[in-house]
Predicted model as a PDB file, atoms N, CA, C, CB and O in Angstrom, pLDDT in the B-factor column:
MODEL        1                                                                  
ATOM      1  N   UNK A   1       0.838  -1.158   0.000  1.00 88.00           N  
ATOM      2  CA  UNK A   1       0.000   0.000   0.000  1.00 88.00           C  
ATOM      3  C   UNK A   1       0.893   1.233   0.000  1.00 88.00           C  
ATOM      4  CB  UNK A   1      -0.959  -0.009   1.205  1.00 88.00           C  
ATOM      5  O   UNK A   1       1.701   1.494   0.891  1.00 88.00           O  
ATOM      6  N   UNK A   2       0.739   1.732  -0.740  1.00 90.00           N  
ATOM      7  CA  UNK A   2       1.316   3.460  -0.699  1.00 90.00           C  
ATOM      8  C   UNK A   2       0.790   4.966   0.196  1.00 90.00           C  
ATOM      9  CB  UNK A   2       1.065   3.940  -2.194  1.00 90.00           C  
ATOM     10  O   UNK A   2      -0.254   5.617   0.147  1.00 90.00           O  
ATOM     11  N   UNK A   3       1.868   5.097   0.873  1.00 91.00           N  
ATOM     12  CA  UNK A   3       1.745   6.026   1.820  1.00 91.00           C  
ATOM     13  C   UNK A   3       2.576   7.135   1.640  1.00 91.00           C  
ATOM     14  CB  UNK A   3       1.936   5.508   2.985  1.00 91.00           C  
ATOM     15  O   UNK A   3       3.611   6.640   1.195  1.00 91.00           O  
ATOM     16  N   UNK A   4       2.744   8.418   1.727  1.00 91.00           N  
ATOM     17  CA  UNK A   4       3.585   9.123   1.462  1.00 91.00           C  
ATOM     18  C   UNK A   4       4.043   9.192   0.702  1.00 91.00           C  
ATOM     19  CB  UNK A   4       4.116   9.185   1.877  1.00 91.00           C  
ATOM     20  O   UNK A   4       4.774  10.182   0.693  1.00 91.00           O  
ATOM     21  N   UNK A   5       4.108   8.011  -1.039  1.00 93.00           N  
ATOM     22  CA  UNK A   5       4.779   7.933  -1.755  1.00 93.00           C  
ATOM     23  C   UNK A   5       6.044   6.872  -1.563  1.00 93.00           C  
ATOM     24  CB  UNK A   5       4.928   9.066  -1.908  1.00 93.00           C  
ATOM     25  O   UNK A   5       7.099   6.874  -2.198  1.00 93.00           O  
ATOM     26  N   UNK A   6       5.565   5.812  -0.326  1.00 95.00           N  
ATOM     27  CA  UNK A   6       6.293   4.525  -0.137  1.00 95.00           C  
ATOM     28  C   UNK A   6       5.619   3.718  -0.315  1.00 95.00           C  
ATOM     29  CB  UNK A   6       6.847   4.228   0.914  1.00 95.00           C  
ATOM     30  O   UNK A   6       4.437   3.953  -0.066  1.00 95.00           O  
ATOM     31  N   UNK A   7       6.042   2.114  -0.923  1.00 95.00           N  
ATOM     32  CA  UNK A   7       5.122   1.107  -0.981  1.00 95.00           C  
ATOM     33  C   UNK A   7       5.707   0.117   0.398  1.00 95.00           C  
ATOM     34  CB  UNK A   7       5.125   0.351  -2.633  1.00 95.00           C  
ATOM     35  O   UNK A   7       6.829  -0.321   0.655  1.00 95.00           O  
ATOM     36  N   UNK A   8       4.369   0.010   1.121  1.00 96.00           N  
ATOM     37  CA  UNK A   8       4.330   0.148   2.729  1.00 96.00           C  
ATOM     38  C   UNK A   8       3.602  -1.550   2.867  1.00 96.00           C  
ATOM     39  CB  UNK A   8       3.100   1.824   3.471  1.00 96.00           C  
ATOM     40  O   UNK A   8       2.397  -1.787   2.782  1.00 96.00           O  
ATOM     41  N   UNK A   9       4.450  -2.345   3.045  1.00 94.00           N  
ATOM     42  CA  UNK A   9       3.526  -3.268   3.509  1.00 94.00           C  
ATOM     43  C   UNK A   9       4.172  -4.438   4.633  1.00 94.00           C  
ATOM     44  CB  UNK A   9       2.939  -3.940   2.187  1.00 94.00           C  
ATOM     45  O   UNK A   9       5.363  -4.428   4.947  1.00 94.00           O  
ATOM     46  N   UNK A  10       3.239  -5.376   5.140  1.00 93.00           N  
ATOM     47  CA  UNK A  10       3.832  -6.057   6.421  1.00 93.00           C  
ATOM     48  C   UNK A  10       5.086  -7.182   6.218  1.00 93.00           C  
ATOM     49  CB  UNK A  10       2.572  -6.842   7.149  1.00 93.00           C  
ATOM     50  O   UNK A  10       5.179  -8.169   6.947  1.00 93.00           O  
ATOM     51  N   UNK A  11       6.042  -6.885   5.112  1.00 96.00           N  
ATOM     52  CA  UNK A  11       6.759  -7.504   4.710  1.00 96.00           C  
ATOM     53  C   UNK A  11       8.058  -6.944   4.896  1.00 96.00           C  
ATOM     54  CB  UNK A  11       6.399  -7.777   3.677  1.00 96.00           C  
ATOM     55  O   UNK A  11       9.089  -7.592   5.077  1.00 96.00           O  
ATOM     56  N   UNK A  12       7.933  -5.516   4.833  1.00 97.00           N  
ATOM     57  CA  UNK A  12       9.189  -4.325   5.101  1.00 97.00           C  
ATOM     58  C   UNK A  12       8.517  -3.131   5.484  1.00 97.00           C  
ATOM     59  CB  UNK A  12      10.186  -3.910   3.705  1.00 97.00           C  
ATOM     60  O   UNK A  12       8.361  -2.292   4.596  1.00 97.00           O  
ATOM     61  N   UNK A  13       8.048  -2.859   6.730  1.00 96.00           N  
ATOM     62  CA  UNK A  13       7.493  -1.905   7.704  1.00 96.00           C  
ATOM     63  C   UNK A  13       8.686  -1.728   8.294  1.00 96.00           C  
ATOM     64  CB  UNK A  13       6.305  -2.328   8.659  1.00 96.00           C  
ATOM     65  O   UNK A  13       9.318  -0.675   8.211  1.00 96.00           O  
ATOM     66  N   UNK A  14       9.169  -3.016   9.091  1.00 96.00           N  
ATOM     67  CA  UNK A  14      10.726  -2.817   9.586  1.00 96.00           C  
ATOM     68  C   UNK A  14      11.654  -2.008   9.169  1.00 96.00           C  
ATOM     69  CB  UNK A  14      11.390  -3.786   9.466  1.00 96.00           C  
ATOM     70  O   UNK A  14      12.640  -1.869   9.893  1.00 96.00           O  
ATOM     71  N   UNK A  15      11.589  -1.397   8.115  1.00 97.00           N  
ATOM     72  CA  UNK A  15      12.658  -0.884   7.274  1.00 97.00           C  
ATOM     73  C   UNK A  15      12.503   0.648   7.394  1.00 97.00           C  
ATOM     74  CB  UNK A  15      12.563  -1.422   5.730  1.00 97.00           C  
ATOM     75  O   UNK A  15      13.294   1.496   6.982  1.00 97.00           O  
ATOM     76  N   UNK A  16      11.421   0.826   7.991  1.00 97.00           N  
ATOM     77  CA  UNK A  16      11.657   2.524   7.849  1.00 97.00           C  
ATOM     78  C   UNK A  16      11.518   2.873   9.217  1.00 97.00           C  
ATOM     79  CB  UNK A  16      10.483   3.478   6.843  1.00 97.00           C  
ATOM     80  O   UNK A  16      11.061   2.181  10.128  1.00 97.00           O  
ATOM     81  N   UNK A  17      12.204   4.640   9.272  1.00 97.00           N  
ATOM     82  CA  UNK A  17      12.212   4.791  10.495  1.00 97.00           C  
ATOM     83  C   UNK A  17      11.339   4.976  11.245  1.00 97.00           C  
ATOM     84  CB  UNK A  17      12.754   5.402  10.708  1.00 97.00           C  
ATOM     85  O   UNK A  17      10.248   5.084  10.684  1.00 97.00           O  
ATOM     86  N   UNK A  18      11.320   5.118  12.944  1.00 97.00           N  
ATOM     87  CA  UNK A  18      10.035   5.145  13.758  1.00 97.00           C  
ATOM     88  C   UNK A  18       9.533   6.555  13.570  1.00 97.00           C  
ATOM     89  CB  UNK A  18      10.247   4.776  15.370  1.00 97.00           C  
ATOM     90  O   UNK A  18       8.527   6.723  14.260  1.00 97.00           O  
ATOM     91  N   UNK A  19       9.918   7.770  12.793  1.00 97.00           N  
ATOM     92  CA  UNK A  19       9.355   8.870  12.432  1.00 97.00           C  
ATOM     93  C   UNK A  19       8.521   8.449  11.488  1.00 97.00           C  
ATOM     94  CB  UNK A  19      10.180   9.855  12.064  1.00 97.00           C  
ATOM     95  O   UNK A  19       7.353   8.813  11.349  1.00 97.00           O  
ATOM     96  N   UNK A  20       9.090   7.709  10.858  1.00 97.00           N  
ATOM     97  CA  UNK A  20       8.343   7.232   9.019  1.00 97.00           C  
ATOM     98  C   UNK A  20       6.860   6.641   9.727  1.00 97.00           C  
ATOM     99  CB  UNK A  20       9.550   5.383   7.748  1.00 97.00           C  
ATOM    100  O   UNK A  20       5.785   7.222   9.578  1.00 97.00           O  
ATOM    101  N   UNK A  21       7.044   5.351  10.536  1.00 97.00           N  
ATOM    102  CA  UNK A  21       6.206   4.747  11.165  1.00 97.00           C  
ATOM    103  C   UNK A  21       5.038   5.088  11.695  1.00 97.00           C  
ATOM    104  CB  UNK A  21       6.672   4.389  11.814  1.00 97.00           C  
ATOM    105  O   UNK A  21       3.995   4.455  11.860  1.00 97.00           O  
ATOM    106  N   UNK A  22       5.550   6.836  12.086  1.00 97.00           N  
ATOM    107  CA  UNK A  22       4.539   7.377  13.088  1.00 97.00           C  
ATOM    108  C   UNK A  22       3.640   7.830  12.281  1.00 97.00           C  
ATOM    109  CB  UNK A  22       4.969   8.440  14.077  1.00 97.00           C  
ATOM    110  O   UNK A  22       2.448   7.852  12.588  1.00 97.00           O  
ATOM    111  N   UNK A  23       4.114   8.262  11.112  1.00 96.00           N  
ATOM    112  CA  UNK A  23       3.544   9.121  10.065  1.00 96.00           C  
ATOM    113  C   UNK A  23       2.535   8.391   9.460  1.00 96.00           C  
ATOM    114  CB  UNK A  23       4.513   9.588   9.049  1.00 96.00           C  
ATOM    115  O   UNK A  23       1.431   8.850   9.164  1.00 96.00           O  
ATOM    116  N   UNK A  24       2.960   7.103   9.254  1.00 97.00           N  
ATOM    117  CA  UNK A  24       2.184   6.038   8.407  1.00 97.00           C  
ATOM    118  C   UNK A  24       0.823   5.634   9.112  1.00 97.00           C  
ATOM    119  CB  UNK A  24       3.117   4.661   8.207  1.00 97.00           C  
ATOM    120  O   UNK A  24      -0.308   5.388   8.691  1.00 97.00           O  
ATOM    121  N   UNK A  25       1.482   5.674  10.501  1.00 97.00           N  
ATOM    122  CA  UNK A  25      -0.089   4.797  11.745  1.00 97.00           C  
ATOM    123  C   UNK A  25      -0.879   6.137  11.530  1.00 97.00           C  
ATOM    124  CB  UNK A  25       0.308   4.345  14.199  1.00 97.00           C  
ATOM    125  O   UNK A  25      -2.090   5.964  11.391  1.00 97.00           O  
ATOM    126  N   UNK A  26      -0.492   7.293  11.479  1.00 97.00           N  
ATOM    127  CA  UNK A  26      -1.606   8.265  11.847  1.00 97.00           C  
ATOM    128  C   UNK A  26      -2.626   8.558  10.198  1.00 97.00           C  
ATOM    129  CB  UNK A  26      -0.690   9.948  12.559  1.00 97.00           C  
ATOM    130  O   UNK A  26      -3.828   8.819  10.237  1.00 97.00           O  
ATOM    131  N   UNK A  27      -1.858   8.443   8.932  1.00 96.00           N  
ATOM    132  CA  UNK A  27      -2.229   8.194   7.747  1.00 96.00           C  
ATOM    133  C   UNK A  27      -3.147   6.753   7.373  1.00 96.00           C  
ATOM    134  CB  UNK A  27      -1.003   8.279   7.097  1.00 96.00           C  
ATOM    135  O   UNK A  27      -4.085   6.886   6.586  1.00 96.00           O  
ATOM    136  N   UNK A  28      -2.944   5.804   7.775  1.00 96.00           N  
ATOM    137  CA  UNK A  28      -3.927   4.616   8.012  1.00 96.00           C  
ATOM    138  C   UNK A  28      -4.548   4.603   8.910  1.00 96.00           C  
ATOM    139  CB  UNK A  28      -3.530   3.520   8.082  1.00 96.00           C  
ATOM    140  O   UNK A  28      -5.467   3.785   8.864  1.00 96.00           O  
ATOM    141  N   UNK A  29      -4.438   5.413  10.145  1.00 96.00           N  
ATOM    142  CA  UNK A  29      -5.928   5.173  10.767  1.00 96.00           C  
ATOM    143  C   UNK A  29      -6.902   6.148  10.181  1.00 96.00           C  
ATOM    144  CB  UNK A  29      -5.975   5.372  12.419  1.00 96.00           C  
ATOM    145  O   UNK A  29      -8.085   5.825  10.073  1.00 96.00           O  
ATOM    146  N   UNK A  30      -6.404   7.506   9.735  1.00 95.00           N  
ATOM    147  CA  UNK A  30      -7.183   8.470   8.721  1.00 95.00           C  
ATOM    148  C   UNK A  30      -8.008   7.611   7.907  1.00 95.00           C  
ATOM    149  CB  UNK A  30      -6.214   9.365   7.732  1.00 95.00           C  
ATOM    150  O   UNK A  30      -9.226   7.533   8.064  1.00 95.00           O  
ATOM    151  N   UNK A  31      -7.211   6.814   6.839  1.00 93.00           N  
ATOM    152  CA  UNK A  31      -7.611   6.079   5.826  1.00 93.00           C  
ATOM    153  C   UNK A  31      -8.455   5.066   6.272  1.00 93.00           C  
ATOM    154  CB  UNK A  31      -6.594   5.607   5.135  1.00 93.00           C  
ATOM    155  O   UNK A  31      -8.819   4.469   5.259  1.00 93.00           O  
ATOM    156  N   UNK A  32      -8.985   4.532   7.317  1.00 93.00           N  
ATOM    157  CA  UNK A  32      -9.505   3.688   7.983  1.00 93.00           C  
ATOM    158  C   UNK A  32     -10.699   4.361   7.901  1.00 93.00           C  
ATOM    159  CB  UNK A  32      -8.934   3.333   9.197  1.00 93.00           C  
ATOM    160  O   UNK A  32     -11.636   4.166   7.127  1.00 93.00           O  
ATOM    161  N   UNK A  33     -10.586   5.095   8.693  1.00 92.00           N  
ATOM    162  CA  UNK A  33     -12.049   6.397   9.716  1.00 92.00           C  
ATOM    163  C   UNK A  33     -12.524   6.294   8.120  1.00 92.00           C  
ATOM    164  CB  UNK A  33     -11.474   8.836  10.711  1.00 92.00           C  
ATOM    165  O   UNK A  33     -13.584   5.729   7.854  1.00 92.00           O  
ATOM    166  N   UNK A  34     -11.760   6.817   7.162  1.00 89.00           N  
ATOM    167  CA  UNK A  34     -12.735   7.631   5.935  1.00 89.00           C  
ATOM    168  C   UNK A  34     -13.098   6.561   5.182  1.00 89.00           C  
ATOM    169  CB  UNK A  34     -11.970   8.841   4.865  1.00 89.00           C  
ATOM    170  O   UNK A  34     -14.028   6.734   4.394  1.00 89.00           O  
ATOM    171  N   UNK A  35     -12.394   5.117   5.263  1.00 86.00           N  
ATOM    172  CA  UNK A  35     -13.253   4.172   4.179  1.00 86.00           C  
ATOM    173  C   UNK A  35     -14.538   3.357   4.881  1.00 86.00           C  
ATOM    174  CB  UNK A  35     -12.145   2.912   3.482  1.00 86.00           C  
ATOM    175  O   UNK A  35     -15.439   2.811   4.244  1.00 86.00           O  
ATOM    176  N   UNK A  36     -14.388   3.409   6.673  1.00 84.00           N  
ATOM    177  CA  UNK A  36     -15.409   3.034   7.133  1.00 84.00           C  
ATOM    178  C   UNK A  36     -16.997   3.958   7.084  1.00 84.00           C  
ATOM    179  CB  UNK A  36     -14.893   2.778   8.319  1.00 84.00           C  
ATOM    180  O   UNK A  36     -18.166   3.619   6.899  1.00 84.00           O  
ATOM    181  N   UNK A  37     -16.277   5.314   7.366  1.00 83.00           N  
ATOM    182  CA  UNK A  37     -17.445   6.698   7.043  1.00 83.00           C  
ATOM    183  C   UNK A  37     -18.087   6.397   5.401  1.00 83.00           C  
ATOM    184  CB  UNK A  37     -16.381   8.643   7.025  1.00 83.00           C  
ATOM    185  O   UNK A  37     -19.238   6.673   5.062  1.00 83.00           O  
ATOM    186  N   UNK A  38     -17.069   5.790   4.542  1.00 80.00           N  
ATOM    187  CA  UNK A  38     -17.466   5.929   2.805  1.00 80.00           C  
ATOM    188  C   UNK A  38     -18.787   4.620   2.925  1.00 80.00           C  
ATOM    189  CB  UNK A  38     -15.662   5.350   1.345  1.00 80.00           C  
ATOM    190  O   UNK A  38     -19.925   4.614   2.457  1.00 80.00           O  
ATOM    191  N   UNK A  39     -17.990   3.515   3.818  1.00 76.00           N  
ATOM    192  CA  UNK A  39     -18.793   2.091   3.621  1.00 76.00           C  
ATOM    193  C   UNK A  39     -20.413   2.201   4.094  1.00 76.00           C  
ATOM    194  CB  UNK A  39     -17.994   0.815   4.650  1.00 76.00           C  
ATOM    195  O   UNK A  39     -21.416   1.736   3.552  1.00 76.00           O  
ATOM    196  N   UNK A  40     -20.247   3.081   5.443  1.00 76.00           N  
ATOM    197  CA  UNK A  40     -21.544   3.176   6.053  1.00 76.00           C  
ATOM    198  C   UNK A  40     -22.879   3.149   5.058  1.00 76.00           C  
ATOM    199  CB  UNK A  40     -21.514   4.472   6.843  1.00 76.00           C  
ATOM    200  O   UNK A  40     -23.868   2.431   5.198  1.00 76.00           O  
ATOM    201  N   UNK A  41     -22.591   4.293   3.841  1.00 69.00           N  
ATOM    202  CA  UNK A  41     -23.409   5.106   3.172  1.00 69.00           C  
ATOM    203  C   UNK A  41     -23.653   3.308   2.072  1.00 69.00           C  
ATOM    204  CB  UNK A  41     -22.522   6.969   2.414  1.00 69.00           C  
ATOM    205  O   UNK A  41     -24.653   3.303   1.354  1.00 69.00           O  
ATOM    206  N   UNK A  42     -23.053   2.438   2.054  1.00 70.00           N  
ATOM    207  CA  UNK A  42     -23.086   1.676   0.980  1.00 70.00           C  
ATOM    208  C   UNK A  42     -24.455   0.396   1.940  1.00 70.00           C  
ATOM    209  CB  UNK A  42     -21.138   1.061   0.434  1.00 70.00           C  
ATOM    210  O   UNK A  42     -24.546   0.107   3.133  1.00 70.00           O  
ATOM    211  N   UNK A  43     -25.194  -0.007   0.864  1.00 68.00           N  
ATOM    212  CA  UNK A  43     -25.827  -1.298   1.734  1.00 68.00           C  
ATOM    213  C   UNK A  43     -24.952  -2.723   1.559  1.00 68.00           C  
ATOM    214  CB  UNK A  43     -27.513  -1.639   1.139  1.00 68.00           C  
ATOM    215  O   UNK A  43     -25.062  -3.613   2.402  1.00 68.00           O  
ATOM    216  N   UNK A  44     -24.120  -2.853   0.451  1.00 70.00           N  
ATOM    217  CA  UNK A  44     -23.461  -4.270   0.768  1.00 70.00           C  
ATOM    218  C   UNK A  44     -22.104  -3.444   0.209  1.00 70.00           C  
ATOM    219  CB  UNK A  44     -24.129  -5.986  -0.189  1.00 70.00           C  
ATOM    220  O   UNK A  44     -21.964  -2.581  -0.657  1.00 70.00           O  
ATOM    221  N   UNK A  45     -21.029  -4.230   1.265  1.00 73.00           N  
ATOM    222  CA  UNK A  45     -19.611  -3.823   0.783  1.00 73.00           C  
ATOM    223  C   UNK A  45     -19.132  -4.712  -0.378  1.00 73.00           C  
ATOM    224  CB  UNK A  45     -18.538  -3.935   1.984  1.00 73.00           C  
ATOM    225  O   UNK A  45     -19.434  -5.905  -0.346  1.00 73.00           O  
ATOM    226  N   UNK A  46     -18.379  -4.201  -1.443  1.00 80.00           N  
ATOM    227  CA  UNK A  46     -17.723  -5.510  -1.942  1.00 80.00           C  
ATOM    228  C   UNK A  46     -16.255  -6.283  -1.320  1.00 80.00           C  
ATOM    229  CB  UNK A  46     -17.445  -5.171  -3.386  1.00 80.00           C  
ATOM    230  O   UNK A  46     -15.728  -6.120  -0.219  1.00 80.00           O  
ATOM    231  N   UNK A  47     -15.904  -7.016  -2.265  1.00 84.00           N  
ATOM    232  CA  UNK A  47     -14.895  -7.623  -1.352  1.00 84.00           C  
ATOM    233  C   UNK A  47     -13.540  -7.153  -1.258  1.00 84.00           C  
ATOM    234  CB  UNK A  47     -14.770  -8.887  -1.640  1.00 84.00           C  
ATOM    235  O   UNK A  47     -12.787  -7.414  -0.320  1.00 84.00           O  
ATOM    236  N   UNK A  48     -13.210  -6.339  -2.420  1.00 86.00           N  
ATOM    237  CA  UNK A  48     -11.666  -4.936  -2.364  1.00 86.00           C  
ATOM    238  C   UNK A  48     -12.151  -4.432  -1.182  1.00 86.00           C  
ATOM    239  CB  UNK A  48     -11.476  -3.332  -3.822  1.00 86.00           C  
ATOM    240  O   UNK A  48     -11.302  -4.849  -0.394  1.00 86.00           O  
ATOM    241  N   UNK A  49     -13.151  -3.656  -0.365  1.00 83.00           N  
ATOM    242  CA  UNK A  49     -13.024  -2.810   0.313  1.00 83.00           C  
ATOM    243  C   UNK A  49     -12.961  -3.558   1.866  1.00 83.00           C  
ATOM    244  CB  UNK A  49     -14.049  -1.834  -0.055  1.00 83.00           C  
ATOM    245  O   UNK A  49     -12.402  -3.093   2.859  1.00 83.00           O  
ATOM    246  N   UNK A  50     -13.606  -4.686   1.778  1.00 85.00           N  
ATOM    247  CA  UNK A  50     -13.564  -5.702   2.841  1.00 85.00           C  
ATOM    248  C   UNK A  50     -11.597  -5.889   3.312  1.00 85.00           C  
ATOM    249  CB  UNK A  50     -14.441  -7.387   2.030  1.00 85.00           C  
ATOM    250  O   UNK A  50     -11.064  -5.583   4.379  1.00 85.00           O  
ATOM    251  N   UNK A  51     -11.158  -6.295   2.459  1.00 91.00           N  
ATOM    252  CA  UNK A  51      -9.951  -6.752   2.319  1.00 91.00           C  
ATOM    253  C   UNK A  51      -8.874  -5.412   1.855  1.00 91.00           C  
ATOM    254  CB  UNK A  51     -10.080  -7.974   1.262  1.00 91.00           C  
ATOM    255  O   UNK A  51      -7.675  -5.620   1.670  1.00 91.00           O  
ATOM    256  N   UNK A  52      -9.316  -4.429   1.747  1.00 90.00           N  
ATOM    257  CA  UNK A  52      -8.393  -3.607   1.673  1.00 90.00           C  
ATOM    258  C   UNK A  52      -8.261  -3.047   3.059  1.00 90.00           C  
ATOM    259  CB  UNK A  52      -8.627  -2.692   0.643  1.00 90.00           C  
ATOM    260  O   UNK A  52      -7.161  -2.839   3.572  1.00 90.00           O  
ATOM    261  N   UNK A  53      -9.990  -2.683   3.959  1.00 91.00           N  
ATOM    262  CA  UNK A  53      -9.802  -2.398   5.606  1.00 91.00           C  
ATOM    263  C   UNK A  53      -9.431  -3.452   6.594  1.00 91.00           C  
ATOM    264  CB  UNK A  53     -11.073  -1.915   6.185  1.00 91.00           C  
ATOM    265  O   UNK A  53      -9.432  -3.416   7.824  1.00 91.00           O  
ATOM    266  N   UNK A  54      -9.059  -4.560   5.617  1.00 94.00           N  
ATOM    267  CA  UNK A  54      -8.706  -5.739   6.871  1.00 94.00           C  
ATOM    268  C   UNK A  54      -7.059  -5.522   6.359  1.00 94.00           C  
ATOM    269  CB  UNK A  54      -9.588  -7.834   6.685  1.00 94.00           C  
ATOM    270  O   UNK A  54      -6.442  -5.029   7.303  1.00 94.00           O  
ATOM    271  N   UNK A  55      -6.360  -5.691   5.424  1.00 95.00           N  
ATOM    272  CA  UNK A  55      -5.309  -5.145   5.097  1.00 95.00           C  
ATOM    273  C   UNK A  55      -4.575  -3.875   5.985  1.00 95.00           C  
ATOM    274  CB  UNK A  55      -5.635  -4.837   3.887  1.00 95.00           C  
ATOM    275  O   UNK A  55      -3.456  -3.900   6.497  1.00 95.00           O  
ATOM    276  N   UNK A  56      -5.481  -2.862   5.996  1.00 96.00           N  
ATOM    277  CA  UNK A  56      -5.171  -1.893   6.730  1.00 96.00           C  
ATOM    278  C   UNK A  56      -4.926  -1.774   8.227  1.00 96.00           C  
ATOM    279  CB  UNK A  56      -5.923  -1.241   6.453  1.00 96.00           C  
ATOM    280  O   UNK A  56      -4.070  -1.056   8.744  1.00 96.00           O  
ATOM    281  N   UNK A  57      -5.828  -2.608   8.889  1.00 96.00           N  
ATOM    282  CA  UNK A  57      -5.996  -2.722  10.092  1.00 96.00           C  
ATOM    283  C   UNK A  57      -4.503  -3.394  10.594  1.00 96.00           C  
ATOM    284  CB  UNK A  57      -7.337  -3.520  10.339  1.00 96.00           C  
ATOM    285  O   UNK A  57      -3.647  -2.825  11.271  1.00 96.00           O  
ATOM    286  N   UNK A  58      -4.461  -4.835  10.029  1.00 97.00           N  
ATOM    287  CA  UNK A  58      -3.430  -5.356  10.408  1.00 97.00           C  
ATOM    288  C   UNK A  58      -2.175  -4.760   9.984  1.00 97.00           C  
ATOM    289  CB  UNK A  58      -3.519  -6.507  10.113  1.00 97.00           C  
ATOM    290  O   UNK A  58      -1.195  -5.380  10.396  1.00 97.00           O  
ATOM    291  N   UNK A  59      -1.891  -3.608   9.192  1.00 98.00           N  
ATOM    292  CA  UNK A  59      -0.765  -3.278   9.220  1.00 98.00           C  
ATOM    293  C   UNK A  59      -0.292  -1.830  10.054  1.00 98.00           C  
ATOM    294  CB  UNK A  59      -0.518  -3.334   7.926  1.00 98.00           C  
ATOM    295  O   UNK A  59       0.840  -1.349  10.094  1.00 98.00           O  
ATOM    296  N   UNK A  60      -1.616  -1.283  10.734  1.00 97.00           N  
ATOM    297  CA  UNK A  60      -1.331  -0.230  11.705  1.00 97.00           C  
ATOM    298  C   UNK A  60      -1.214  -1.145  12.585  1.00 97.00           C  
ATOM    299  CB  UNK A  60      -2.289   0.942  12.005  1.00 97.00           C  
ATOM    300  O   UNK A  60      -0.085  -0.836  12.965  1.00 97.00           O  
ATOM    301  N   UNK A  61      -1.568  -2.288  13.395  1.00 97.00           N  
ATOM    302  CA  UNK A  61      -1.656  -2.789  14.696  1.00 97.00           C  
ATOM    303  C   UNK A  61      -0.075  -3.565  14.337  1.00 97.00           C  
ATOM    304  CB  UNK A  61      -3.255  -3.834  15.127  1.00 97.00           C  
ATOM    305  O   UNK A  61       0.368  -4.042  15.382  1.00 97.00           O  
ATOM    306  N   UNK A  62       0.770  -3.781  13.263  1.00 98.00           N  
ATOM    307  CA  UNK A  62       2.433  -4.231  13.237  1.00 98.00           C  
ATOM    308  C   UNK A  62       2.919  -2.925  13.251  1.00 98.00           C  
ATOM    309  CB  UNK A  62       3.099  -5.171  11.822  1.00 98.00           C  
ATOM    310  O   UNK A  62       4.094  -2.954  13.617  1.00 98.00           O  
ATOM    311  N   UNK A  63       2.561  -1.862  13.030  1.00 98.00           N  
ATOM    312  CA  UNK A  63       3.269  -0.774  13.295  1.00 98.00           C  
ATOM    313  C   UNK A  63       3.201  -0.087  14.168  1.00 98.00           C  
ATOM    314  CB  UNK A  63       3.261  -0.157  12.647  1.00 98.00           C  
ATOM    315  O   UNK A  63       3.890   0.933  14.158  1.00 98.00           O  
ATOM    316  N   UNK A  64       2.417  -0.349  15.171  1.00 97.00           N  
ATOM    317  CA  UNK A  64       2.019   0.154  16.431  1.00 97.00           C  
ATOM    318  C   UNK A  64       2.651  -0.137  17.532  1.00 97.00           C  
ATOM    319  CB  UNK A  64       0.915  -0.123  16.669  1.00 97.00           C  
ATOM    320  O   UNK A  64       2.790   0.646  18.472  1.00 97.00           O  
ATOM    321  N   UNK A  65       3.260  -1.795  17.461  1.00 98.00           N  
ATOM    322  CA  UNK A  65       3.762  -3.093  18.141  1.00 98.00           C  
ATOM    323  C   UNK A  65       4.826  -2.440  17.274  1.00 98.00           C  
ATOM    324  CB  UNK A  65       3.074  -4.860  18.000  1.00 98.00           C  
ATOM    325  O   UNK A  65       5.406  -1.899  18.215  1.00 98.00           O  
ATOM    326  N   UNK A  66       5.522  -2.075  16.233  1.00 98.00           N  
ATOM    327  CA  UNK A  66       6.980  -1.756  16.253  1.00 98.00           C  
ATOM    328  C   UNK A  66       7.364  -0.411  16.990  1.00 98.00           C  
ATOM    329  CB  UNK A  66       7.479  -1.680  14.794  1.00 98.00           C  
ATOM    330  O   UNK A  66       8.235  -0.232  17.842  1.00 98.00           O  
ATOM    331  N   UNK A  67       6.706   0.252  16.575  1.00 98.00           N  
ATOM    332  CA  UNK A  67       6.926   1.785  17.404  1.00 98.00           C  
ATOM    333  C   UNK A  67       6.845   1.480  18.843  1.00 98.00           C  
ATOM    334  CB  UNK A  67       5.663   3.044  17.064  1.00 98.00           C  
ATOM    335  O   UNK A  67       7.332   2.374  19.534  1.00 98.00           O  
ATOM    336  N   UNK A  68       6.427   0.596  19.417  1.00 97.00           N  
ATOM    337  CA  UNK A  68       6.107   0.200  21.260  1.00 97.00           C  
ATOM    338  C   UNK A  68       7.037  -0.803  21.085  1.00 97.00           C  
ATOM    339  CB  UNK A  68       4.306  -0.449  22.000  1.00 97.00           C  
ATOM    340  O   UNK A  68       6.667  -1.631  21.917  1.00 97.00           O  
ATOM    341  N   UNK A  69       8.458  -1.471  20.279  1.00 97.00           N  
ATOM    342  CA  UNK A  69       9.351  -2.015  20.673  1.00 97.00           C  
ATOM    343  C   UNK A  69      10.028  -0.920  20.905  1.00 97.00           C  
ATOM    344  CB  UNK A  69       9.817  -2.950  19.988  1.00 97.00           C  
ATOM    345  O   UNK A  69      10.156  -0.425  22.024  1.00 97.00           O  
ATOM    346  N   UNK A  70      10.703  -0.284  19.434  1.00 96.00           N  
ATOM    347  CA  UNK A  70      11.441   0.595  19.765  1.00 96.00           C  
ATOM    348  C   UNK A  70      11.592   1.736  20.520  1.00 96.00           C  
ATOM    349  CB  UNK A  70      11.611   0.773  19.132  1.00 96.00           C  
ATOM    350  O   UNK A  70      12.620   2.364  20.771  1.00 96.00           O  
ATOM    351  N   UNK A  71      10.420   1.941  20.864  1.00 95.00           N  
ATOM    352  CA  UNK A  71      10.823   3.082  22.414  1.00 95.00           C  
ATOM    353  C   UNK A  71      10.732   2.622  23.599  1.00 95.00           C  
ATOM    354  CB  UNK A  71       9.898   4.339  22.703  1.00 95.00           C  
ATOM    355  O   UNK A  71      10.694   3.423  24.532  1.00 95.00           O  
ATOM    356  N   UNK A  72      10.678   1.268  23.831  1.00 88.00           N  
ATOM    357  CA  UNK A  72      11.061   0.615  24.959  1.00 88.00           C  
ATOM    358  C   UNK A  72      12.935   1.041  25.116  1.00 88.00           C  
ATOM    359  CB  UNK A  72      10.605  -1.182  24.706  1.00 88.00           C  
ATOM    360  O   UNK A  72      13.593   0.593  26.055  1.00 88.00           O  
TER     361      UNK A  72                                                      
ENDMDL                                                                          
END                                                                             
């Protein structure tokens, strides 16, 4: 997934810094809020948007758990 103009996914999250990181969790939970606010208005979701907010989810909650290693 592209964020900032990085392709961001749970394969190499590790790789950028915990500034990059911070930037990214607060940009996907944005992107979260606004595709759940978009879905509301819909009566059946299809399955990209199903799997793009389950996509999403799990890759703020590995970047959340990296940013809470590294400032340990």
């Amino acid at each position: 997934m592209k964020l900032y103009g990085y392709e961001v996914n749970r394969f190499n999250y590790r790789n950028y810094s915990t500034s990059q990181l911070k930037e990214f969790q607060i940009a996907l939970k944005s992107n979260i809020r606004v595709l759940k606010e978009n879905n509301q208005n819909k009566e059946q979701l299809n399955r990209f948007d199903i799997d793009r907010e389950r996509d999403m989810h799990e890759l703020v909650t590995l970047i959340i758990r990296e940013i809470s290693i590294r400032e340990k």
